[in-house]
C-alpha positions as CSV (number, residue, x, y, z in Angstrom):
1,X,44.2,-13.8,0.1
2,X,41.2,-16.1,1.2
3,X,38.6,-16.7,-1.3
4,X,35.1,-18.1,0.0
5,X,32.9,-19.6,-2.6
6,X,29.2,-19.1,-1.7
7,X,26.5,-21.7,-2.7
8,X,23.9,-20.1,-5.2
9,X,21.4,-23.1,-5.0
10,X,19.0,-21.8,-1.8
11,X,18.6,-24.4,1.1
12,X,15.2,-26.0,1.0
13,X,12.8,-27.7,3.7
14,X,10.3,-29.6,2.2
15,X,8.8,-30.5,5.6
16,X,9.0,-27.0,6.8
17,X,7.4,-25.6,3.8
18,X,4.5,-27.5,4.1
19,X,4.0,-26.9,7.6
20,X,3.8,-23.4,7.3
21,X,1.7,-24.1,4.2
22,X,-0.6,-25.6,6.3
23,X,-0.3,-22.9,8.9
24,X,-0.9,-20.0,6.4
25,X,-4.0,-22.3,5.0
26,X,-5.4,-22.5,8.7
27,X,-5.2,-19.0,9.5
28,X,-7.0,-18.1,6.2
29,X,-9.8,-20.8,6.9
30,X,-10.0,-18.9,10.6
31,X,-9.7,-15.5,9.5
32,X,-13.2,-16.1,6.9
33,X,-14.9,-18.3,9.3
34,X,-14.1,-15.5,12.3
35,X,-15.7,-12.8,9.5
36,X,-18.3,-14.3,8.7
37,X,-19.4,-14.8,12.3
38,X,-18.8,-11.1,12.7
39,X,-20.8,-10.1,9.7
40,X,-23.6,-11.9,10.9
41,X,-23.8,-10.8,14.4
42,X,-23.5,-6.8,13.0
43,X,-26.8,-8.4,10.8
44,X,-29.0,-9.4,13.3
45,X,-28.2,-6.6,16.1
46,X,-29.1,-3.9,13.1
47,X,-32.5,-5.4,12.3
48,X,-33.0,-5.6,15.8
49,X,-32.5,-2.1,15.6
50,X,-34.5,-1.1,12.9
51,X,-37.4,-3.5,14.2
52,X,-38.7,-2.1,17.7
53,X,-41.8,-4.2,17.6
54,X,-42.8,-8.0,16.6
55,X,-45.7,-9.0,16.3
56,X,-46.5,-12.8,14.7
57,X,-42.9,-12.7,12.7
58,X,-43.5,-9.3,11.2
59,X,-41.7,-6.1,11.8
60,X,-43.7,-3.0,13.0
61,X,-42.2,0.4,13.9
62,X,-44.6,2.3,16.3
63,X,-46.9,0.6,18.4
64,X,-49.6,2.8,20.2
65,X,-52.1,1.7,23.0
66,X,-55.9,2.0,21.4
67,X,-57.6,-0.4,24.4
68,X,-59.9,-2.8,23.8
69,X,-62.5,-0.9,21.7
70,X,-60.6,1.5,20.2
71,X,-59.9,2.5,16.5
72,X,-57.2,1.3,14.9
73,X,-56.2,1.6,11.3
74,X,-53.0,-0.5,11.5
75,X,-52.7,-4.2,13.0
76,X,-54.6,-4.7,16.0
77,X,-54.1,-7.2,18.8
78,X,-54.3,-7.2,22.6
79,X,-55.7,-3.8,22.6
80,X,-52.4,-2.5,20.9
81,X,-52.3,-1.2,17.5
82,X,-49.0,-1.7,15.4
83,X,-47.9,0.1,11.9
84,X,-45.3,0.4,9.5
């Protein structure tokens, strides 16, 4: 009869830990950084969305054509009157 004694202390690699330490790290930095980008793009195309008209930095969602002298109870400019 053959008896085999097995090792119970595991094998380390220092070097190989570290480098996959530094690999797990990297991926983690990525993965935010890629999320972030992602959140920030959904962001901007839904205010897009939900802002159809511009006028001067401010957000207006119907615009109707009054001409030059007509009435206008929103914001008006270049014959076009804007509300909320």
């Amino acid at each position: 009869m053959c008896a085999v004694l097995a090792n119970s202390s595991p094998e380390t690699d220092p070097k190989g830990a570290r480098k996959l330490g530094r690999a797990s790290l990297g991926v983690s930095i990525a993965g935010i950084v890629i999320t972030v980008i992602i959140i920030a793009i959904i962001v901007s195309l839904r205010s897009a969305a939900d802002c159809p008209y511009r006028h001067y930095g401010t957000c207006y969602k119907y615009r109707l054509y009054v001409g030059y002298s007509g009435y206008c109870s929103g914001v008006k400019s270049d014959s076009y009157c804007y509300y909320h």
